[in-house]
N, C-alpha and C positions, 0 to 999 in steps of 0.2 A: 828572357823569352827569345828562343833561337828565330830569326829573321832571315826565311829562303827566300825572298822572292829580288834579289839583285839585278833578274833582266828585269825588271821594273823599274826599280831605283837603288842605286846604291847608298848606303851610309855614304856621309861625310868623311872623308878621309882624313886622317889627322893634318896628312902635310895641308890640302885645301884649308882646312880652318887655319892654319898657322898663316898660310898667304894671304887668306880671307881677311884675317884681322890687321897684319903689317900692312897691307896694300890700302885698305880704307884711308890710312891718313897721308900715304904717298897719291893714291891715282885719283883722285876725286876730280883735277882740275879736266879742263879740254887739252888733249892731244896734239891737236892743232893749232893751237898757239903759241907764241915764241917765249912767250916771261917762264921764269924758271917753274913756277909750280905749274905750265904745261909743258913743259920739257921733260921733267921728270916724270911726269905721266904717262908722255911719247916713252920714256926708256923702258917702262913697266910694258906699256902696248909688243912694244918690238920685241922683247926678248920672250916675253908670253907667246910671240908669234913664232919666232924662231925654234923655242923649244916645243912647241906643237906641230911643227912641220916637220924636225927633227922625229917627232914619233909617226907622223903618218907617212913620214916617204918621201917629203914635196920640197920644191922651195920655198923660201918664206914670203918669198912675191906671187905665191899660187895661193894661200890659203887665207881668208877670211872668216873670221866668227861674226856670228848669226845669232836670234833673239832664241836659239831652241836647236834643234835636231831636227824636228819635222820641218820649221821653216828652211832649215840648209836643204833638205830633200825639196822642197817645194822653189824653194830657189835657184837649185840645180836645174832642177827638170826645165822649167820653165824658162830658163835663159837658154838652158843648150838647142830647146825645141826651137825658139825663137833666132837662134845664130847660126840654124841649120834648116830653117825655112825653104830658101830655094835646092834644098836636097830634096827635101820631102818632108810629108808630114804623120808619118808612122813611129809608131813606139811601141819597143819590145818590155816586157816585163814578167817574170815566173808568176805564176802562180799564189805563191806564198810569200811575195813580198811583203813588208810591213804595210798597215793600213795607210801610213803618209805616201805614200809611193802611190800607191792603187786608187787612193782620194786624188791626189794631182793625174792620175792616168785619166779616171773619172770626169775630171774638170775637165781637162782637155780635149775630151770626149765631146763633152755636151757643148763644149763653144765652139765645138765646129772642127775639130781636129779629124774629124774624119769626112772632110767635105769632097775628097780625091777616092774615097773607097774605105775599106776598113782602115780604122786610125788606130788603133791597140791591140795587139797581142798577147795573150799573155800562155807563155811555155809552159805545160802541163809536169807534174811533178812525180818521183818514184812514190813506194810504199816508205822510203824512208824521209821523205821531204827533199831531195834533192832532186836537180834538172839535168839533166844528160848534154852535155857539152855540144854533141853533135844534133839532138833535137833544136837547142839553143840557135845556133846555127842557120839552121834548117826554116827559123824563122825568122830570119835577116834579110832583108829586100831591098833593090835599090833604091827604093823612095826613104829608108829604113833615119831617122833621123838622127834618133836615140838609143839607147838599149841599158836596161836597168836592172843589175842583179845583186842581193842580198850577199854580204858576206860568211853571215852564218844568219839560220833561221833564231829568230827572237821567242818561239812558244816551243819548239822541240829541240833546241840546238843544233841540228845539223849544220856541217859547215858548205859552202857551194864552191863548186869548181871554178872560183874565178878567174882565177891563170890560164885556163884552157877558153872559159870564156872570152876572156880578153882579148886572147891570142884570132881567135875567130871574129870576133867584132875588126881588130885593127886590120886582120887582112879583107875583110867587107868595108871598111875605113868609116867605120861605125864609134861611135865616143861611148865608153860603158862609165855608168853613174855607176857607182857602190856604196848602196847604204853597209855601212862600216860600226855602227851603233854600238851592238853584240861583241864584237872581237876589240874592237881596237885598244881594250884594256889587255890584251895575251900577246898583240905584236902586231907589226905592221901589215897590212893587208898585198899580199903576193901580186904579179902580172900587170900587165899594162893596164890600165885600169885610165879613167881620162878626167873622171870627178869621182870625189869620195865625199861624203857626209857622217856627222859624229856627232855624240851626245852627250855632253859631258858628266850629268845625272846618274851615266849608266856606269861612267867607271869612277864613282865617288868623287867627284867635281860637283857644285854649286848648278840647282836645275837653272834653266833660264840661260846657257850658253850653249852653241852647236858652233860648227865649224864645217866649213866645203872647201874643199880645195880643188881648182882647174889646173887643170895643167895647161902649158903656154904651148900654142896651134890648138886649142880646142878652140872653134867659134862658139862666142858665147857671147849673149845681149841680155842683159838686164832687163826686166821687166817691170820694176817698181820706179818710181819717177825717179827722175835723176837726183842723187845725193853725194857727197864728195868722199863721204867715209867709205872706209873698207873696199877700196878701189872700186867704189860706188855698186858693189853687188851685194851689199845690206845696210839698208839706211840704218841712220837715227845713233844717235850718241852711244860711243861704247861705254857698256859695265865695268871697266877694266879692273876692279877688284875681282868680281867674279872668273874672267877671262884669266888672272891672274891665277886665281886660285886653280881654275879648270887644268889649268898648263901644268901647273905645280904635281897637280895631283896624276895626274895623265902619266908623268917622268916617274912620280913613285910608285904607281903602281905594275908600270913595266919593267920597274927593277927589283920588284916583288912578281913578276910574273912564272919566271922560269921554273921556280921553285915551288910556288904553291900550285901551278897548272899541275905537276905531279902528285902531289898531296890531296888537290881536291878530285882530280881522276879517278887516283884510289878510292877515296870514300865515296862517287858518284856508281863507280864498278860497284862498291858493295852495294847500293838503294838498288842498281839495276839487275843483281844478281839474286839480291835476296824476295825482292817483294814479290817475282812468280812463286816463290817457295812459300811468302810468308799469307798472301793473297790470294783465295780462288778465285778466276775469272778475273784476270789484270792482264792487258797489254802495255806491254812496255814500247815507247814508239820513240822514232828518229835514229837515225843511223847511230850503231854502235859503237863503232869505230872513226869516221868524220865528223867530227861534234867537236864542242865546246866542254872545256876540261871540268865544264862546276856546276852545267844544265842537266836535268834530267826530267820528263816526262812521262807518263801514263794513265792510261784509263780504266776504271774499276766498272766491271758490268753492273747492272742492275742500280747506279746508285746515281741518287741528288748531287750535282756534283757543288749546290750552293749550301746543302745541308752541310757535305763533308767537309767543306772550308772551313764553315764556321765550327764545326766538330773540332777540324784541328787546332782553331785559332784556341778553342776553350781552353786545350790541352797544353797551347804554351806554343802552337808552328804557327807562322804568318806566311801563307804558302800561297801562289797562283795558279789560275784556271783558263785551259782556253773553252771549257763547256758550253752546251747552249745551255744548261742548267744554271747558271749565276745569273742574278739580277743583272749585271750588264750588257749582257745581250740576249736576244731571244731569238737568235738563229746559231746554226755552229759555225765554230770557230771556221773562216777561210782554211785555214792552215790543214788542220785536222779532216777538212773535208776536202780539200784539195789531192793530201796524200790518202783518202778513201780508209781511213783510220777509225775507231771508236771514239766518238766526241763526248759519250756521258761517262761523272765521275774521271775526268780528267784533273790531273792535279800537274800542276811545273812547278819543279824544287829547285831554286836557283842559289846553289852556298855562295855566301860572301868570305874575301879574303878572311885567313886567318879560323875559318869554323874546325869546330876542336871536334873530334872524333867522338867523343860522348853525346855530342847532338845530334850525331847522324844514327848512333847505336840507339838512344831514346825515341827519335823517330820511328824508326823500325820496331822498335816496340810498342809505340802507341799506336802504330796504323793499323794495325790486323783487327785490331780492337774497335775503335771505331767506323771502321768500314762495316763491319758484320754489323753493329749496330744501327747504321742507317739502311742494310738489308733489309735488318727486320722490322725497319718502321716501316719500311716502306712496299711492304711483302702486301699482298693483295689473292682475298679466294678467287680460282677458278673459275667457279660460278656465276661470280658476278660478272664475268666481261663475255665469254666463250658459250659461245651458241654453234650447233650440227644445222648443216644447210644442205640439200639435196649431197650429201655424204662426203660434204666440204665441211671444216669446224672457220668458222668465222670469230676474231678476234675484235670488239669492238671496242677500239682506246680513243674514242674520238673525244675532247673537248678532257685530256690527259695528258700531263708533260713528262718527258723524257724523266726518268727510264719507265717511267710506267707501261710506254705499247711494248719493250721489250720485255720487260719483268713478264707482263701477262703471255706472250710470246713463248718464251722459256718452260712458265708454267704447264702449255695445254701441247707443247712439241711430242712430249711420251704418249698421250692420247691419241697421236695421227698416225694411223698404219705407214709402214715404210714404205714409200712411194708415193703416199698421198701429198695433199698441199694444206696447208693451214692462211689463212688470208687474215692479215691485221689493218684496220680500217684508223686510219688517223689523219688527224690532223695540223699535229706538229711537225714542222719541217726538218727537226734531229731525227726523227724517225727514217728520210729518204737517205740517210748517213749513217746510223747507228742499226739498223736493221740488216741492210746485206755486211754490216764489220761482224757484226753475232752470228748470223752466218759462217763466215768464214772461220771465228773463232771456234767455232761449237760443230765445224763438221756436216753444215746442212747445205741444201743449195738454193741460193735466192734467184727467186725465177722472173721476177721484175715489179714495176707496178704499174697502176691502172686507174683512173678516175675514178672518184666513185663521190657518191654524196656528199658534200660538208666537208671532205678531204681525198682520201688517196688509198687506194686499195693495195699494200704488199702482200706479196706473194711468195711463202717460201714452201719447197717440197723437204721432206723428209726423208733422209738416204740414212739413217742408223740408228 
């Protein structure tokens, strides 16, 4: 059963298991103590260290491993905020940062981080998920504390301008965190950059290790009580098999990099070349070109985007969604709404090393297939939703989940003289995101919304 969804989590790597299993009867002891079965545990810690600094860029006296990825982001942020206190208490962040970024922005928030005025920022994004270097910029102030930008986007691939970012934060003499999660299995992350965060999960390491690296003149204070481990910026006993394994894997996979980034490019071009041919009404979204060599995204109109997962899971794909259609959320995805994108029937195909070219042709062959399929479950009469009002047709999808106020939408558009308005009455909040992206896709113009009873009155006129 072919397995897309690798920004989620990667397989195990063979080399991790191989470290996994030698390292258990090597590193089990403490680190910290002098008898030989902590000594040789210390040599496992160090060189695990050293060859992870080796891959991010750092020295080995900058980086520390952390119980996770999100806790390295949550531990970044919170120490640089706190070592940069008498600067001020401002913090920049895009848009479409990962949720751990934007949960710590959040917190920050509410305990008071904005007690001097606005305390967070966050840099609005293109159509392709990416931030504009000089907008970036543009919201850097001298109270400015922090500044936190994604390496590459984790739901559409895109990759971000960090090197221009950096360049801008260092000459505002600003310290840039970089969640690094997404890439730092294809290579080291570019420009002055001041903290990085990793996840070892993402590039086929053992879940349950993260890694942050400071660089030396970042001020930077700890937040968690004091502990002696990990230059005391993550408590509590190192996993060092796991650590071991994360390191091991981290080295193989970037010397498997070079090679398969071109291999899965190719077969990403073909998903993103073929699926407008093979799918009517599909946006293909995130930059085409600056992206991640093995990510690929899009949104299917009119469709359940938690029916079509599980459609493809029948069929043999294990694939992810940023939808507000999936049972895990019930709002759209940040990301997708951020870059003002179609959020229903969204799917993220994320190949893992090594995916053979017949998986990617089978895919493409099942999906035409069952997409049309949850079309037509999900097709709805006329009738029942679309009522004429003083010579306005009014759309009522209220107490109906995406894509349904679209579908009916779509349906009664040929019915509205050209110039006229059609008004959909809802109550789902995908609809304030998936309504003007149908618009834009489809040629009409959305002319805004408006309160209205039990929900929200959109507005769109009909130009064709």
């Amino acid at each position: 059963m072919p397995y897309f969804d690798v920004a989620s989590s990667a397989p195990l790597h063979p080399v991790a298991r191989q470290a996994l299993q030698a390292s258990l009867d090597e590193g089990w002891a403490d680190p910290a103590r002098l008898y030989r079965e902590g000594r040789r545990a210390r040599l496992l810690l160090d060189a695990a260290r050293e060859a992870a600094a080796e891959a991010v860029g750092c020295r080995p006296d900058e980086l520390v491993f952390t119980p996770s990825g999100t806790r390295a982001v949550h531990l970044g942020i919170s120490g640089a905020l706190a070592g940069r206190r008498r600067v001020g208490r401002h913090l920049v962040v895009s848009a479409v940062e990962h949720s751990s970024v934007l949960h710590a922005a959040t917190s920050y928030e509410g305990a008071g981080g904005g007690a001097d005025g606005e305390s967070v920022t966050e840099v609005p994004v293109d159509r392709s998920g990416a931030v504009s270097p000089a907008a970036y910029a543009a919201a850097l102030r001298d109270d400015t504390a922090l500044a936190c930008l994604q390496s590459a986007n984790h739901e559409v691939g895109t990759e971000q301008p960090v090197a221009e970012v950096a360049e801008a934060c260092r000459a505002a003499g600003v310290p840039l965190l970089v969640d690094a999660a997404q890439s730092l299995a294809w290579g080291p992350v570019a420009g002055a950059w001041s903290l990085l965060a990793g996840s070892a999960h993402k590039w086929g390491g053992p879940a349950g290790v993260g890694l942050l690296a400071v660089r030396k003149g970042v001020r930077f204070a700890p937040q968690d009580p004091a502990d002696e481990r990990e230059s005391g910026r993550s408590a509590g006993f190192e996993n060092i098999p796991a650590i071991v394994a994360a390191a091991a894997s981290l080295r193989a996979v970037r010397a498997e990099a070079a090679e398969e980034a071109v291999r899965l490019r190719a077969l990403v071009e073909r998903i993103r070349g073929r699926i407008p041919e093979l799918v009517p009404d599909v946006e293909v979204v995130g930059d085409p070109v600056r992206r991640l060599p093995h990510l690929v995204t899009f949104s299917c109109l009119y469709v359940d985007g938690e029916t079509l997962l599980h459609e493809l899971d029948r069929a043999g794909f294990s694939v992810s969604s940023g939808s507000s259609c999936t049972s895990s959320t019930l709002t759209p995805s940040h990301v997708l709404r951020a870059m003002g994108v179609l959020s229903e029937g969204n799917v993220r195909v994320s190949l893992p090393l090594g995916t053979p070219e017949e998986d990617v042709d089978r895919f493409l062959e099942v999906l035409p297939g069952v997409v049309a399929q949850v079309r037509e479950r999900l097709g709805a009469p006329v009738t029942s939703s679309a009522q004429s009002t003083a010579g306005s047709l009014i759309v009522d999808a209220r107490g109906k989940r995406c894509p349904i106020p679209v579908i009916e939408l779509a349906k009664v558009i040929g019915d509205v003289p050209v110039g006229e308005t059609v008004t959909v009455l809802s109550d789902d909040e995908a609809a304030r995101l998936d309504i003007p992206a149908w618009c834009e896709m489809r040629g009409q113009e959305y002319v805004g919304e408006e309160p209205a009873d039990r929900g929200t009155a959109y507005v769109v006129r009909r130009l064709a």
